[in-house]
Each structure stands twice: as structure tokens, then as C-alpha cells.
FIDO-287718 format. One record per residue (C-alpha): residue number from 1; residue in three letters; x negated, y, z. Coordinates in nm, 4 decimals, m for minus. Last residue first. Example, Ala and Ser with C-alpha at 12.3 -4.5 7.8 and 13.67 -1.06 7.14 Angstrom:
NODE,2,SER,m1.3670,m0.1060,0.7140
NODE,1,ALA,m1.2300,m0.4500,0.7800
This chain:
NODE,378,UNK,2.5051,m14.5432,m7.5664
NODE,377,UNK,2.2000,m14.3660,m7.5899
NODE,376,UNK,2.2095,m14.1404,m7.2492
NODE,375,UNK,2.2495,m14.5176,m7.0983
NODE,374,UNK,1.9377,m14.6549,m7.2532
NODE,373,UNK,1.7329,m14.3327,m7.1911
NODE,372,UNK,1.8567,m14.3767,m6.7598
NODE,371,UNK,1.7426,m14.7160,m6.7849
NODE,370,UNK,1.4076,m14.6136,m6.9597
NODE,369,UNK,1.3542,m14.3342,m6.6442
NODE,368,UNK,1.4506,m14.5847,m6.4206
NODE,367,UNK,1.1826,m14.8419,m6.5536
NODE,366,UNK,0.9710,m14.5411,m6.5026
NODE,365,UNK,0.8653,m14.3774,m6.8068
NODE,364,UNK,0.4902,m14.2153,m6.8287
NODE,363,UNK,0.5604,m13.8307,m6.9667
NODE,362,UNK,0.3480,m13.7242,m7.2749
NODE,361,UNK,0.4216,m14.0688,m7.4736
NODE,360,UNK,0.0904,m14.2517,m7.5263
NODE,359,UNK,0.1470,m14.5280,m7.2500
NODE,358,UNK,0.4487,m14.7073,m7.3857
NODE,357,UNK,0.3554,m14.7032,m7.7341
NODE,356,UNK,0.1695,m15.0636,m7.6947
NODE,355,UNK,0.4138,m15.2061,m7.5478
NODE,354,UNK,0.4844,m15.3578,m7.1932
NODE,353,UNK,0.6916,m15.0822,m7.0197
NODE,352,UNK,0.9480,m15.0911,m7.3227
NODE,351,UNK,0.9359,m15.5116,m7.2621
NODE,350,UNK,1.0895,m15.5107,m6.9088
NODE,349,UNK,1.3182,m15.2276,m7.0186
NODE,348,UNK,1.4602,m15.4287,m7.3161
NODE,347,UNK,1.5168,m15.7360,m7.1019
NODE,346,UNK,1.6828,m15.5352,m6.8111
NODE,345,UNK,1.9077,m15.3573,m7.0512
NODE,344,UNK,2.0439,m15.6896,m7.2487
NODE,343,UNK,2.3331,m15.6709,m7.0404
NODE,342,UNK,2.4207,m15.3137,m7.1246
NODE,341,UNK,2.5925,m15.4250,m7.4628
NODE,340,UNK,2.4735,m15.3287,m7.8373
NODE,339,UNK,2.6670,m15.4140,m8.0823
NODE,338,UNK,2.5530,m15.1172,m8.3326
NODE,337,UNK,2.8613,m14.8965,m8.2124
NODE,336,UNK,2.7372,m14.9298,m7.8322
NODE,335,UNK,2.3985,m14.8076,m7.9119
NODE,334,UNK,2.4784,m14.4532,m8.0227
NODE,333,UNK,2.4745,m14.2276,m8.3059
NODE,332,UNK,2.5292,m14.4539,m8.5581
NODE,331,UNK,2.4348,m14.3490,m8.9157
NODE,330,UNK,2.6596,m14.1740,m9.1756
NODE,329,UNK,2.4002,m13.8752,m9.2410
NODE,328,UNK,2.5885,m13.6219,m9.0964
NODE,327,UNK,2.5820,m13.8224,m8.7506
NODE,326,UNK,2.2455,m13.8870,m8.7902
NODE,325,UNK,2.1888,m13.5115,m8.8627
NODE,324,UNK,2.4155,m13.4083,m8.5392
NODE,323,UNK,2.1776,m13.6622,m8.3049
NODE,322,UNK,1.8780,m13.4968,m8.4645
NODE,321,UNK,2.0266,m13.1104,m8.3945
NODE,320,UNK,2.1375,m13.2192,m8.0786
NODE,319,UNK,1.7993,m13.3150,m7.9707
NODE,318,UNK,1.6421,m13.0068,m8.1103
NODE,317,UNK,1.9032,m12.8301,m7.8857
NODE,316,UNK,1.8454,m12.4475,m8.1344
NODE,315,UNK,1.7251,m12.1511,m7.9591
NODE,314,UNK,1.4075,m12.0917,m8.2230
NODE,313,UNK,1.6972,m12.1023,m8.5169
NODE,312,UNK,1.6498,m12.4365,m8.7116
NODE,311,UNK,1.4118,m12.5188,m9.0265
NODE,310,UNK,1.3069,m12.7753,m8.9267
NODE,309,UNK,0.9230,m12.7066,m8.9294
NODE,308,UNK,1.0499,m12.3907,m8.6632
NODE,307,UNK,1.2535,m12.6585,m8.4533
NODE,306,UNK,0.9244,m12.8729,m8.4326
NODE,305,UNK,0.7549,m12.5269,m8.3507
NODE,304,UNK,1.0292,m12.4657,m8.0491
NODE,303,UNK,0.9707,m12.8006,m7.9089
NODE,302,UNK,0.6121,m12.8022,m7.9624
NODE,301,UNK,0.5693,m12.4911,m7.7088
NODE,300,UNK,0.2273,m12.5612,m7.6430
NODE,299,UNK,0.2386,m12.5257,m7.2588
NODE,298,UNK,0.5580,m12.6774,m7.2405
NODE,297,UNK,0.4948,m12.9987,m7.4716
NODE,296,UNK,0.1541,m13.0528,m7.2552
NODE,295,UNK,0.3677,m12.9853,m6.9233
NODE,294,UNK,0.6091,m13.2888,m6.9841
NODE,293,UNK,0.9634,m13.1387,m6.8967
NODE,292,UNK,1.1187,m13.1894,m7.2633
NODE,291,UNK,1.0521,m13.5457,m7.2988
NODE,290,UNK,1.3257,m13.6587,m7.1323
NODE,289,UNK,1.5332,m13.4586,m7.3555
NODE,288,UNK,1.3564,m13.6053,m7.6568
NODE,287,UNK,1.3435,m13.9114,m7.5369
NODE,286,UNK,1.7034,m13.9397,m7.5174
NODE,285,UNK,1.7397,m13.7343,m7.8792
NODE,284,UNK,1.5640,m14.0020,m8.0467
NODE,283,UNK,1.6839,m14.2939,m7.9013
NODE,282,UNK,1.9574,m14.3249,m8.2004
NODE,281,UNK,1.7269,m14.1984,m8.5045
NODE,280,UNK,1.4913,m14.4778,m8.3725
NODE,279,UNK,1.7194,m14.7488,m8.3901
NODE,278,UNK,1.8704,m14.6782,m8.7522
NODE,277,UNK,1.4446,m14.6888,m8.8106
NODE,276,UNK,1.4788,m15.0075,m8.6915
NODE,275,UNK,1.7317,m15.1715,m8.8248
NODE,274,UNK,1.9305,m15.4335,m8.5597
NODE,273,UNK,1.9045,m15.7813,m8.6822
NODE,272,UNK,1.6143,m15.8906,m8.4824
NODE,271,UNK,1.8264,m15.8425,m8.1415
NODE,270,UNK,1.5944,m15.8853,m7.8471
NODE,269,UNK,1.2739,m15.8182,m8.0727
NODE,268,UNK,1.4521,m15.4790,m8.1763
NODE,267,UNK,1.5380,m15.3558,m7.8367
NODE,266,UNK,1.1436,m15.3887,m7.7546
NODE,265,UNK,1.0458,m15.2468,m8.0645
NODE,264,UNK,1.3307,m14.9378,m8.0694
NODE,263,UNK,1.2367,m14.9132,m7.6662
NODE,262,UNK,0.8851,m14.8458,m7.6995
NODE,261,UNK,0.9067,m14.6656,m8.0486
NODE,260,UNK,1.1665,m14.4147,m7.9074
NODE,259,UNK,0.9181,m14.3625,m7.5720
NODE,258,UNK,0.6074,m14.2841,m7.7335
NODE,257,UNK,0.3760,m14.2419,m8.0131
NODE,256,UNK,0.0289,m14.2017,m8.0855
NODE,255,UNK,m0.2357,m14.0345,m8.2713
NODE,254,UNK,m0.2519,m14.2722,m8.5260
NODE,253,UNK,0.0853,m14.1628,m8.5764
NODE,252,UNK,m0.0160,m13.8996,m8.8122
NODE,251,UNK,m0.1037,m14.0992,m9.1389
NODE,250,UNK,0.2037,m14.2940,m9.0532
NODE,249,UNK,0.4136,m13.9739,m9.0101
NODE,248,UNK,0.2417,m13.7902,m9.3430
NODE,247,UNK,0.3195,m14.1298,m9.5680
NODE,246,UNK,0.6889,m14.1262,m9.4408
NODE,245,UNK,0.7395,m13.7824,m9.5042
NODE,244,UNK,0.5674,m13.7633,m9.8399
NODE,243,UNK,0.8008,m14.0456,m9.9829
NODE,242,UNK,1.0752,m13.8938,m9.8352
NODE,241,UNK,0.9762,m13.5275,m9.9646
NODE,240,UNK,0.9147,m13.7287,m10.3684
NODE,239,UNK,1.2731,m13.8773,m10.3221
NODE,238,UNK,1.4160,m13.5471,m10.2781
NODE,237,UNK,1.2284,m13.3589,m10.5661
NODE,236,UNK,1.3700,m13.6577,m10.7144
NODE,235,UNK,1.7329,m13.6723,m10.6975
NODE,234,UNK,1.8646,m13.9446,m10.8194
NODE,233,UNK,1.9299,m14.1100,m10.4474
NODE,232,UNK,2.2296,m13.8000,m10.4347
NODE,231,UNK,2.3657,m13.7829,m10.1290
NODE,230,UNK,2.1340,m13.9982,m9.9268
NODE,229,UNK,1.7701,m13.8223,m10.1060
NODE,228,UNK,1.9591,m13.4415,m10.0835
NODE,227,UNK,2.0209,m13.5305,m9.6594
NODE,226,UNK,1.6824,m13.6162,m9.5972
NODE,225,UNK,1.5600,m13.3486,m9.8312
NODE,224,UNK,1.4884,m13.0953,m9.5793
NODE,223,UNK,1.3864,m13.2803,m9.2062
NODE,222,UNK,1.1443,m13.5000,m9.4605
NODE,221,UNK,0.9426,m13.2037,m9.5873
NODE,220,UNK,0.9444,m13.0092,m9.2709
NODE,219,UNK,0.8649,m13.3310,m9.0641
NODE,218,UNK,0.5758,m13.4366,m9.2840
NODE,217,UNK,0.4340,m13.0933,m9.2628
NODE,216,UNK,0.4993,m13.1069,m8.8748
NODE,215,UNK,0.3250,m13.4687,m8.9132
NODE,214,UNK,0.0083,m13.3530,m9.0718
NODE,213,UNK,m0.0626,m13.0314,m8.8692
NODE,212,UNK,m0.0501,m13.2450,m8.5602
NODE,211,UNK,m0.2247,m13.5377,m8.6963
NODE,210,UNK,m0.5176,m13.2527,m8.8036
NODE,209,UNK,m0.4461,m13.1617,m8.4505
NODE,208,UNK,m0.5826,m13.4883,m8.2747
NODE,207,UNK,m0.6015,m13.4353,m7.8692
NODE,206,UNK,m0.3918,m13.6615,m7.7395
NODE,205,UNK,m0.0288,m13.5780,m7.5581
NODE,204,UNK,0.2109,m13.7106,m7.8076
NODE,203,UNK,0.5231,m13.4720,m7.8943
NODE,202,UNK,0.3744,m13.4591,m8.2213
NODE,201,UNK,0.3602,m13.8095,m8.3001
NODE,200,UNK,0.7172,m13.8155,m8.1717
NODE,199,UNK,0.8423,m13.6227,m8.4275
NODE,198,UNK,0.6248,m13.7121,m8.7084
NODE,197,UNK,0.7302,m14.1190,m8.6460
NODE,196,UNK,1.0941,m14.0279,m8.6005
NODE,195,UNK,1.1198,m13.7963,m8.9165
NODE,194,UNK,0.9839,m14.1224,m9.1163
NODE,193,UNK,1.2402,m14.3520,m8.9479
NODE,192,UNK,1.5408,m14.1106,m8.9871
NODE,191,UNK,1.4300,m14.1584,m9.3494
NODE,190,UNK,1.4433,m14.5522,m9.3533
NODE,189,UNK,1.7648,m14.5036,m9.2017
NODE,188,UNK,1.9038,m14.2229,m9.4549
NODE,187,UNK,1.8054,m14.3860,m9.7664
NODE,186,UNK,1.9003,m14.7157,m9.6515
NODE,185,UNK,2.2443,m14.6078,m9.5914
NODE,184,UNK,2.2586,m14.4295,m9.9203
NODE,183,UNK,2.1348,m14.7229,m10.1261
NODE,182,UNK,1.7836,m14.7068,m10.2746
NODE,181,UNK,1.7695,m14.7220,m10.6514
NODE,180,UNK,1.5113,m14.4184,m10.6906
NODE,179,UNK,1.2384,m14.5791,m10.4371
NODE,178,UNK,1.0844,m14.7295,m10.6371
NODE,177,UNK,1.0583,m14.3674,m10.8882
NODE,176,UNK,0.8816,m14.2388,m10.5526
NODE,175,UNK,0.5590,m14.4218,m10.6671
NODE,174,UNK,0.3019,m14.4717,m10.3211
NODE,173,UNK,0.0122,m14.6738,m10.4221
NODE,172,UNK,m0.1421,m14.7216,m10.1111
NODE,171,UNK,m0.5083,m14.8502,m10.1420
NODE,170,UNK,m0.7744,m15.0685,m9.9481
NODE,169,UNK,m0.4801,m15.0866,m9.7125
NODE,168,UNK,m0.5374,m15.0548,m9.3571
NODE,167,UNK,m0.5797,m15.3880,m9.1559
NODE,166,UNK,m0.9387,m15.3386,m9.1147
NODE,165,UNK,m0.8714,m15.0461,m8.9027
NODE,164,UNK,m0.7774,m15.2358,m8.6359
NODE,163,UNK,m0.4001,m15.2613,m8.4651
NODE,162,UNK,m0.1436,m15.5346,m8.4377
NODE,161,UNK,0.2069,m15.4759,m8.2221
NODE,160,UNK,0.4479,m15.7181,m8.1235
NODE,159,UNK,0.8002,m15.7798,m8.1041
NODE,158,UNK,0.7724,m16.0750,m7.7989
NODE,157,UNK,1.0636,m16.3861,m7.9655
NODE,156,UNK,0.7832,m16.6576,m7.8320
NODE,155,UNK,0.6688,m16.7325,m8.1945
NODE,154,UNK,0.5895,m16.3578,m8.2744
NODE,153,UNK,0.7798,m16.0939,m8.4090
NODE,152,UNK,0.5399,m15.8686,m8.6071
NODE,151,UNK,0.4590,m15.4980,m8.5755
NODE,150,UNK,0.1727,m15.3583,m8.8373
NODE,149,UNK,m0.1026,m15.1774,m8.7932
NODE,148,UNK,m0.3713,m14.9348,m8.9307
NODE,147,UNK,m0.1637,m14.7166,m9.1468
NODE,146,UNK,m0.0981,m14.5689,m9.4515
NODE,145,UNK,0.0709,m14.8548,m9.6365
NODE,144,UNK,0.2763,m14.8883,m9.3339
NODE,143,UNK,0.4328,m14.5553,m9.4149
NODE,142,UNK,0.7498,m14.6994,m9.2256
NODE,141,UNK,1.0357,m14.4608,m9.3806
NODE,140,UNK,1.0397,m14.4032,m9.7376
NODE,139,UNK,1.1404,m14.7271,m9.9315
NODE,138,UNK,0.9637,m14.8926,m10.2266
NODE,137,UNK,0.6181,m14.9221,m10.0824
NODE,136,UNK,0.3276,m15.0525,m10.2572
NODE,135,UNK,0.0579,m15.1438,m10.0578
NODE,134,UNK,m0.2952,m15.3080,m10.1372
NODE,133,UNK,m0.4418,m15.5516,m9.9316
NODE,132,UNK,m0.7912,m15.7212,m9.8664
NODE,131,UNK,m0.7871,m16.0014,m9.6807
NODE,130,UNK,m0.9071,m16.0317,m9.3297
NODE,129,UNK,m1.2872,m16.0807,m9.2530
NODE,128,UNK,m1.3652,m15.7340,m9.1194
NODE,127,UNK,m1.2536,m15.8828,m8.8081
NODE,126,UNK,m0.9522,m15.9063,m8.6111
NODE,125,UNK,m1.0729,m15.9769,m8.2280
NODE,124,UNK,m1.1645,m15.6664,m8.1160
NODE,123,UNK,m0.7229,m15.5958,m8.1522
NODE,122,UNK,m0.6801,m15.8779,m7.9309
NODE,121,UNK,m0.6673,m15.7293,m7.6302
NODE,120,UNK,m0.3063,m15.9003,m7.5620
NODE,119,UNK,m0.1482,m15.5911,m7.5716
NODE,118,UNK,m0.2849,m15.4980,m7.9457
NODE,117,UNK,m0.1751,m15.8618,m8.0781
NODE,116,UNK,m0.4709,m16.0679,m8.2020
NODE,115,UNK,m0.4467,m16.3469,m8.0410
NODE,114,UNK,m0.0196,m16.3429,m8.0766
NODE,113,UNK,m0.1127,m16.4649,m8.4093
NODE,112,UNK,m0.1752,m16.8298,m8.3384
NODE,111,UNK,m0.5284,m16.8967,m8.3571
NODE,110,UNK,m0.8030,m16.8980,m8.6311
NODE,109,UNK,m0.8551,m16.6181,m8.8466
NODE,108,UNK,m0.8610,m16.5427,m9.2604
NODE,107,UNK,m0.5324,m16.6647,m9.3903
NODE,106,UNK,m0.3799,m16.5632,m9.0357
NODE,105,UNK,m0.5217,m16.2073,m9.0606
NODE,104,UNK,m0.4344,m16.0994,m9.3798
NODE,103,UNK,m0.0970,m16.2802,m9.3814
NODE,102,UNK,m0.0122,m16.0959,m9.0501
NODE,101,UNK,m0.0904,m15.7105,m9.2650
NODE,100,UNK,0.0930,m15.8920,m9.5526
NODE,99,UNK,0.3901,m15.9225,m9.2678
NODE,98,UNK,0.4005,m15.5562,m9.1867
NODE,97,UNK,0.3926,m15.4599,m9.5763
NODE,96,UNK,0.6856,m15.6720,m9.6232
NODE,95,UNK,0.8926,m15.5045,m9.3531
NODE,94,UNK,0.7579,m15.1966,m9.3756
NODE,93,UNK,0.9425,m15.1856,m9.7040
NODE,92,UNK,0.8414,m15.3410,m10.0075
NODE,91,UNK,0.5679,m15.4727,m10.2473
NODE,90,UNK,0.2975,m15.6007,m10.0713
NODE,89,UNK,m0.0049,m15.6878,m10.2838
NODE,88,UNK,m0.2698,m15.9261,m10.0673
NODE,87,UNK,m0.6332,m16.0860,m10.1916
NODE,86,UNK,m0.8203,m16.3355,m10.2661
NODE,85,UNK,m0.5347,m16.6101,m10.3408
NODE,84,UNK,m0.6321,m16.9920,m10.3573
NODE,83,UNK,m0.2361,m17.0485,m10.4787
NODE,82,UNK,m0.1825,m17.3362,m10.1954
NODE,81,UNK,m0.3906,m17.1180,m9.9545
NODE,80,UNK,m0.1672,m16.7713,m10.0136
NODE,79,UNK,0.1591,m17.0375,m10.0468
NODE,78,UNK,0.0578,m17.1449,m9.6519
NODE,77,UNK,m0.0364,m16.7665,m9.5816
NODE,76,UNK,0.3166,m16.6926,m9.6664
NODE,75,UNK,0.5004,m16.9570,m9.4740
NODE,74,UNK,0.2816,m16.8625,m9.1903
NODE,73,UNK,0.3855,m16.4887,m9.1678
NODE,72,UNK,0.7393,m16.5580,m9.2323
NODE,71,UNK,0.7253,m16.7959,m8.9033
NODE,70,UNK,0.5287,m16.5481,m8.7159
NODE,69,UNK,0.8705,m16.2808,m8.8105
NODE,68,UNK,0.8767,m15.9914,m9.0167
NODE,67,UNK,1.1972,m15.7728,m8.9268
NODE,66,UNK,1.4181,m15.7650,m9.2467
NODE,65,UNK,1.3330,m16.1096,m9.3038
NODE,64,UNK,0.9975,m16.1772,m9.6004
NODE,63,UNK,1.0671,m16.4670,m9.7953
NODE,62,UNK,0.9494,m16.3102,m10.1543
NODE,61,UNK,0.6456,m16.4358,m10.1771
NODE,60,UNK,0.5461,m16.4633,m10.4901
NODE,59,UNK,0.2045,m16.5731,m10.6770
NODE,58,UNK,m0.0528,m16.4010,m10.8885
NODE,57,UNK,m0.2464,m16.4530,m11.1898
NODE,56,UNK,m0.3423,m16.0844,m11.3780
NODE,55,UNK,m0.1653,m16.1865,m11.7130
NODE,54,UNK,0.0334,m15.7654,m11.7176
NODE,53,UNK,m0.0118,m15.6582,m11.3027
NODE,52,UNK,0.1959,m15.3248,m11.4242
NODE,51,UNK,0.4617,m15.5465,m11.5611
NODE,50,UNK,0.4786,m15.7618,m11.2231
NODE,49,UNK,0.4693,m15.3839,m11.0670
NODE,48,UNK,0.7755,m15.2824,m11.2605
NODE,47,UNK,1.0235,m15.5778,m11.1789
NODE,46,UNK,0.9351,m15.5963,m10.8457
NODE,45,UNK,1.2467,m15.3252,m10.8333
NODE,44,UNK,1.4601,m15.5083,m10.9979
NODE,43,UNK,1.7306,m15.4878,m10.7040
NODE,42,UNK,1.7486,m15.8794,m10.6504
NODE,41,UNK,1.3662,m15.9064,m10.6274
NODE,40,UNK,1.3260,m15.5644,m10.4131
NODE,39,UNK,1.6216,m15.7588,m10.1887
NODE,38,UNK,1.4766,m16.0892,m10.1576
NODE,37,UNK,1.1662,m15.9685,m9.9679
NODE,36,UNK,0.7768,m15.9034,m10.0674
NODE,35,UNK,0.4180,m16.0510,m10.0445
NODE,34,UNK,0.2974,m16.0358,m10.4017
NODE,33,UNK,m0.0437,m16.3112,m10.3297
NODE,32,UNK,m0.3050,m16.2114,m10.5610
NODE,31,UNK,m0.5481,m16.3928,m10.7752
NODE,30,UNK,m0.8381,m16.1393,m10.8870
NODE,29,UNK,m0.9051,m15.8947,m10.6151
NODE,28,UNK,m1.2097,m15.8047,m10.6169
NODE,27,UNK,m1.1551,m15.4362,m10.4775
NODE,26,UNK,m1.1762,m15.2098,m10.7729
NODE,25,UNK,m1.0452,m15.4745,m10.9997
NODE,24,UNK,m0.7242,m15.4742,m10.7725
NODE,23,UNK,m0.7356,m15.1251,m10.7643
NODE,22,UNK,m0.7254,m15.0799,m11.1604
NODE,21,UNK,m0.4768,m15.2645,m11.1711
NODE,20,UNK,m0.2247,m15.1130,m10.9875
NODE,19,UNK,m0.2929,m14.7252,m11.1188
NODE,18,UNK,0.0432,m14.8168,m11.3451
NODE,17,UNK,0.2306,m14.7982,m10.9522
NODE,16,UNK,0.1799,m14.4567,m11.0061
NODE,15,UNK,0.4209,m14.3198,m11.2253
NODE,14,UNK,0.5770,m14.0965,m11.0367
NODE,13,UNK,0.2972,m13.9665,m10.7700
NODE,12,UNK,0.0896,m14.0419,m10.5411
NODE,11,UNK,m0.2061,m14.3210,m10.5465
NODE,10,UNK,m0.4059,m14.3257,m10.1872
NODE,9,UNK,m0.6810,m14.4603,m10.1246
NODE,8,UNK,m0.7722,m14.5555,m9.7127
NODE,7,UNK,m0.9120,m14.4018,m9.4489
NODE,6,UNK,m0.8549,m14.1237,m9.2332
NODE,5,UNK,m0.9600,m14.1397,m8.9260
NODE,4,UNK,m1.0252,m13.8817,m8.6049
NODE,3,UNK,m1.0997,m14.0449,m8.2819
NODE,2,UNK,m1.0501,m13.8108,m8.0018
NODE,1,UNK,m1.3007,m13.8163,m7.6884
């Protein structure tokens, strides 16, 4: 039986991060804790939602590493306690929105956090209890501030995943003008992450097709001003797509993913410095060969309606199409030119096989099969 959910407010539009307030009062939330990163500090962007916030008290954490670590996640719920906070603001990425989600549940559970990590069966186990959040992203990729879990590092170097519906945000506020000041490469990588998500949401075998309709509409929208928003970050008919994009493939991905997200997390807790959305965009067209002989993309022809949504002719390699917009779009197209050597292949398999996306992609990988990805990828 499908489980169909959509939850959570949602604030769209330039000039929306003004609506701040008025969700904090709408939830309780009287002392927050900003959880964010060095970069939206150094870029300004804070700037705007401190000035939304006017003499609400708050405190900062702006310690957040590009992939949110158990050690980022305790720092933060330490200055949470210290400030007696009642609530959560992430401003950021998926980065900082990821490691609210942890702050929520360590400031409110016992336990290191790998408890509650979805492989561990410890998604029961995080409670109504956690603190309330509110997400305001200033990149287009994740849509974390749509979604129902976050991906964490933990102490013993596992990339893990963390899923209940009490983690979604009691409201995204989603203002493309935060996005405005995003550099080119980040444009693009966060972007590639957002097309990523409402590809292989689609490709996934369950039975949901309001996520269906929701990611091909994400994937038409983010396939078309991918390119505009890296060219020109001013432009923002572009800006507003990516924002869409990335909210559609989060809202969507409750369905499930698959075989990129597998080996992007697994690949990403070997080597925390690799980006991974940049990741994503480079398994991509792997999985989406491999993924081309299960029977439920056949029989439903999603290959040729994800080529339709992207605007491509109905004969069109939509693998070669997303390894040829990478390439446009100044990324890597390949492993090998992000450091990456065939010695860690064995570790990244044995972890692929053990997350949480592993099992919702429409053909089950073999550790041969992942092998085989990991070489195509080079």
C-alpha cells in the first residue's frame, strides 16, 4: 500500500523570507538557534533573515562543514542548550538544513545519533519530541526544507540517513532572491542535484504518481533554466525554476530513490570533501543505463517521458544528454578528475548495498552491478 504525504508550509516567492516571523510565532518559537555555515555569513546572505527576525533573541551557528558531520551536530545542540533555544532556523544549503534536522533530534533524544539512523531501525525511535524547525534555503539543489530526512556523517565515518515525518519543517520559506549571489559552479552542482533527485524519483518502482507528476514538472523546470541560472546567476525567471526544481524533487523523493544516491552517499562518507550533488550529476548516466532494462521503466516508457519533460527528441541517449549537460555546465564528468582512485571501490560498494536508497531503485544492484557503475563513471 502507497503512503501519500504532503506536509509541511511552504512560503514561495521573492520576498519571502519577510513571512519569517510570522512562522516562528505560529509555531512557539521564541528563542531560536540560526543553524547555518561560514559561507552564507561571508556572502551576506544571513544578512536578510537576521533583519527579517528584527529583536526576536536568537543565537548562531554558523559551524556547519560542507557535509554535516555528528561532531557539527553536537557542537550545535551544545550552543542550542547554552542559549535555552525552543526551536531551529536553518539558513543554508542541505548542508545546514541536514544538521538542524540532527540538532532536532539530539537536543531532544538520548543516545548517540547513529540510534536513530533509518538502517539502524531507528527511524520509530525519533519522536514527536524533536524541535521544531523552519528552513530557509539559499541554494537550489537538496530541497531539504521539503523533506522528511536528512543525511549526517556519523562518529564512525558511516554517511547516514534519518527519516520520520517529524523531522519535516513546520515551514519552508523558499526566497529565490538567496539564492541570487550563488557562484556558477555552485549554481550548476546544486542544480545537477535537484534534476538528480526528480530523475531518479521517477525511475523508482513504487506506486506514488502525484510524486511522479511532481518530479517530471520539477525536471522540466530545472532541465530548462539550469544552464540560464550558471550563466547568468541574475537571472530570475532562472533562479525561481531552480528553486522550484529542488523543492518538486524533495517533495517527490519520498517515493524513493536509487542507485546514484546509494553510491553518491556511500562515496561521499569515504571522501567528505567531494560535493554531492557534483557526485550525483557524475553517476547519473551509469544508473541510468543500468537502469534502462528494469521492466517497470519499460512498461511505462519513463525513459522516453523524462526525455519529453526535457525537452529532447523521443530518440535522444537520456544518459548522454545528462553526461553532455554536466559537461556544458563546467562540472566533472567522471570520477577520476574529482580524485577519485579505484582503491576505494570495495569500501564504496560495501556501503552502496547498505543504504537506505539501495533497495528502492527499480533493478536490485549486485556488488558487480555497483562495480561495473563505478567503472562506467570514471
Amino acid at each position: 500500500m502507497a503512503l501519500i504525504q504532503y506536509l509541511t508550509q511552504i512560503e514561495f516567492d521573492y520576498g519571502a523570507v519577510a513571512q519569517l516571523p510570522q512562522h516562528c510565532a505560529r509555531v512557539g518559537m521564541t528563542r531560536p538557534l540560526i543553524v547555518t555555515d561560514a559561507g552564507v555569513v561571508a556572502a551576506g546572505v544571513l544578512q536578510p533573515v537576521l533583519a527579517a527576525l528584527g529583536d526576536l533573541p536568537h543565537a548562531v551557528f554558523d559551524a556547519t562543514p560542507s557535509n554535516p558531520t555528528e561532531a557539527a551536530v553536537r557542537a550545535a545542540t551544545a550552543l542550542y542548550q547554552q542559549h535555552q533555544c525552543d526551536g531551529l532556523i536553518a539558513v543554508g544549503g542541505g548542508s545546514a538544513i541536514d544538521c538542524a534536522k540532527g540538532v532536532a533530534i539530539a537536543a531532544t533524544h538520548p543516545g548517540p545519533l547513529k540510534t536513530y539512523a533509518t538502517i539502524e531501525g531507528g527511524s520509530p525511535k525519533i519522536t514527536e519530541a524533536v524541535a521544531p524547525l523552519i528552513a530557509v534555503p539559499t541554494t537550489a539543489g537538496t530541497g531539504s526544507e521539503v523533506a522528511r530526512g536528512a543525511i549526517v556523517i556519523v562518529d564512525d565515518g558511516r554517511k547516514l540517513g534519518f527519516h520520520s515525518w517529524h523531522l519535516m519543517p513546520k515551514a519552508a520559506i523558499c526566497d529565490p532572491a538567496l539564492t541570487l549571489g550563488l557562484p556558477p559552479m555552485l549554481t550548476a552542482a546544486t542544480g545537477m542535484d535537484a534534476i538528480a533527485h526528480c530523475m531518479e524519483t521517477f525511475m523508482a518502482p513504487a506506486f506514488n504518481p502525484p510524486a511522479d507528476g511532481i518530479a517530471l514538472e520539477g525536471l522540466r523546470r530545472g532541465w530548462a533554466a539550469i544552464e540560464r541560472a550558471t550563466r547568468d546567476g541574475s537571472d530570475r525567471a532562472a533562479r525561481l525554476d531552480m528553486m522550484a526544481a529542488s523543492m518538486h524533487g524533495a517533495m517527490a523523493f519520498q517515493k524513493g530513490l536509487g542507485c546514484v544516491h546509494s553510491l553518491s552517499h556511500s562515496l561521499g562518507g569515504v571522501n567528505p570533501k567531494l560535493h554531492h550533488g557534483t557526485l550525483n550529476a557524475v553517476f547519473l548516466p551509469a544508473v541510468i543505463r543500468f537502469n534502462a532494462g528494469a521492466e517497470s521503466l519499460q512498461k511505462e516508457e519513463r525513459l522516453a517521458r523524462m526525455a519529453q519533460a526535457m525537452g529532447l527528441d523521443s530518440g535522444t541517449d537520456v544518459a548522454q544528454a545528462v553526461h553532455d549537460m554536466t559537461a556544458r555546465l563546467g562540472l566533472p564528468t567522471g570520477l577520476r578528475a574529482m580524485g577519485v582512485t579505484e582503491d576505494l571501490f570495495d569500501a564504496v560498494i560495501e556501503h552502496a548495498l547498505l543504504d537506505h536508497c539501495h533497495k528502492t531503485n527499480p533493478r536490485i544492484a549486485s556488488p558487480e552491478d555497483y562495480r561495473a557503475m563505478l567503472v562506467e563513471s570514471m
